[in-house]
C-alpha positions as CSV (number, residue, x, y, z in Angstrom):
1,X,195.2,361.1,36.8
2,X,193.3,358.4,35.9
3,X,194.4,357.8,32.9
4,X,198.0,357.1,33.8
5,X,197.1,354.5,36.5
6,X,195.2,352.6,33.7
7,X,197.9,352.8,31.2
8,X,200.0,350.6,33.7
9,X,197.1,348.7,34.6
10,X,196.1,347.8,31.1
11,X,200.0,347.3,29.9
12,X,200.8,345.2,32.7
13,X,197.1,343.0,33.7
14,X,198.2,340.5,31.1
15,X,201.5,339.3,32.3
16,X,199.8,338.8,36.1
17,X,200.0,334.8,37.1
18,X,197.8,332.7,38.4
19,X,198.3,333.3,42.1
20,X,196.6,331.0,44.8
21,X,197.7,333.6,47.8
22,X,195.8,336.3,46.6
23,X,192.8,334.5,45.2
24,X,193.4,333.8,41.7
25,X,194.1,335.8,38.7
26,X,190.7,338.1,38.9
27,X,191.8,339.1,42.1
28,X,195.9,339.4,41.7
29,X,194.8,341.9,39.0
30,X,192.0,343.9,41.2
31,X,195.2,344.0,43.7
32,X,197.1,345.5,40.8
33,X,194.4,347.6,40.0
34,X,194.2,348.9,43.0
35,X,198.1,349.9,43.6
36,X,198.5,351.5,41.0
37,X,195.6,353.8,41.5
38,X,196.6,354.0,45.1
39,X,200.2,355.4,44.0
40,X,199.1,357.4,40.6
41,X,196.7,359.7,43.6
42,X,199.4,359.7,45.8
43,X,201.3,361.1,43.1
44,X,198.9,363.9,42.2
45,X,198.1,365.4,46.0
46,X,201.5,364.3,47.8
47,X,204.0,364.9,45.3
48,X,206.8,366.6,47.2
49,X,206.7,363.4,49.8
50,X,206.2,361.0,47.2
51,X,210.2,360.4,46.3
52,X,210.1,357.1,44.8
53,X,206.6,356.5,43.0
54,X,208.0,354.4,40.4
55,X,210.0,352.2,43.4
56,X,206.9,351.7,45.9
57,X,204.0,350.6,43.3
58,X,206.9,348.1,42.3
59,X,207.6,346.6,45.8
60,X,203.4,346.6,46.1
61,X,203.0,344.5,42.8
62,X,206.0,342.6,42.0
63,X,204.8,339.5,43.9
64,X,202.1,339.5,41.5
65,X,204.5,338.5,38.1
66,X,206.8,335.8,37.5
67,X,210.5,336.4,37.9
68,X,211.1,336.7,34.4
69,X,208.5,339.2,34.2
70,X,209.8,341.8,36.5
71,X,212.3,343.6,34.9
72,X,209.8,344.7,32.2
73,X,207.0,345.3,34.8
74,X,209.9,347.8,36.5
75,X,210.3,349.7,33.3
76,X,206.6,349.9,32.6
77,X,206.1,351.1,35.6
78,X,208.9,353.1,35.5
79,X,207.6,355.1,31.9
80,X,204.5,355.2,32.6
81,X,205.2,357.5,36.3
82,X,208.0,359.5,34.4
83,X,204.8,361.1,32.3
84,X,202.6,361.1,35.3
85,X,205.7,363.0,37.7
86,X,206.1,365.2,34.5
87,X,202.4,366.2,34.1
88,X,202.2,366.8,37.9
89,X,205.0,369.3,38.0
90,X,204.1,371.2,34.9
91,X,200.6,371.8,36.5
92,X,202.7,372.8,39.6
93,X,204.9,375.1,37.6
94,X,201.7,376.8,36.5
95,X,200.1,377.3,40.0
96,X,197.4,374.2,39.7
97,X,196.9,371.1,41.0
98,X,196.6,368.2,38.1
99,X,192.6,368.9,38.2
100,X,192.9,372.5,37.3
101,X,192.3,374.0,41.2
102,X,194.8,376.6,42.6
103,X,198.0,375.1,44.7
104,X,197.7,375.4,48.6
105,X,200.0,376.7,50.9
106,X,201.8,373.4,52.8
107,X,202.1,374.9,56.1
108,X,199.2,374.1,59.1
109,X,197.9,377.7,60.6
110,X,198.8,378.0,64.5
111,X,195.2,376.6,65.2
112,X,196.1,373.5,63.1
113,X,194.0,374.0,59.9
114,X,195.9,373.8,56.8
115,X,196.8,377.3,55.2
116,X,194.7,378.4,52.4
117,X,196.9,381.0,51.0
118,X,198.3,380.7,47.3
119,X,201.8,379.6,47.5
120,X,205.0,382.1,45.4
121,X,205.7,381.3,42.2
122,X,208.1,377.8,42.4
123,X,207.6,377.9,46.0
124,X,205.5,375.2,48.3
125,X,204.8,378.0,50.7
126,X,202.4,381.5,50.6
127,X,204.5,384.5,51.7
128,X,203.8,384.2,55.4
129,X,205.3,380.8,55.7
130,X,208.3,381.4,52.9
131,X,210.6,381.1,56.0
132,X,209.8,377.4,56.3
133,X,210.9,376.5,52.5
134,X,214.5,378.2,53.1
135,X,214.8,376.0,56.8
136,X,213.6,372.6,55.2
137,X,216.1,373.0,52.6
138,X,218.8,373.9,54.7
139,X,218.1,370.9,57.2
140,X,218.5,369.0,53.6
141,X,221.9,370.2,52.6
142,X,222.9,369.2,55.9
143,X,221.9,365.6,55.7
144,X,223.7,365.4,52.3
């Protein structure tokens, strides 16, 4: 996952301004830096709670560009987490996490530990805790 939080870093470290607030320009880019390796991680071990990536690394970093700038820093950003989302859910798909170990159950046993069970097939949840998945989604549809 490193990789993609570089990319934006890299693609996006040039356009940061000279900003007295945070310190300068050495340190507006380390607070770059450090967003958008903060939200690429997020990405890769909270995905299913993570619904706006793309939105909150923006709303961390856009105090860091000029005005002009921010409409291409949204779509950098924007690209650059569409690949990341995308390689996330196809190791998901496949029954791994991004870094090649098997996917976890999501549900806490009844002593509080979190289950260690493999989850079904395009499921978040092992078979003992299946009821959970078809209750979460129904409190969704509700809401909608």
């Amino acid at each position: 996952m490193y990789q993609f939080s570089r990319a934006i870093y890299r693609e996006l470290a040039p356009l940061v301004r000279e900003h007295r607030s945070f310190g300068g320009a050495v340190r507006a880019r380390r607070t770059l830096l450090e967003a958008c390796e903060a939200t690429v991680e997020r990405l890769a071990t909270d995905r299913h709670y993570f619904r706006q990536p793309a939105r909150f690394l923006f709303g961390q970093v856009r105090t860091l560009f000029r005005l002009r700038a921010q409409a291409r820093v949204r779509r950098v950003i924007e690209r650059h987490l569409a690949v990341a989302t995308a390689y996330v859910d196809e190791h998901w798909r496949e029954g791994v996490t991004f870094d090649g170990s098997p996917l976890r159950c999501h549900a806490t046993t009844r002593k509080g530990t979190p289950c260690q069970r493999v989850p079904l097939p395009g499921s978040r949840y092992c078979p003992s805790h299946k009821h959970l998945e078809e209750r979460f989604e129904s409190v969704e549809a509700v809401a909608a």
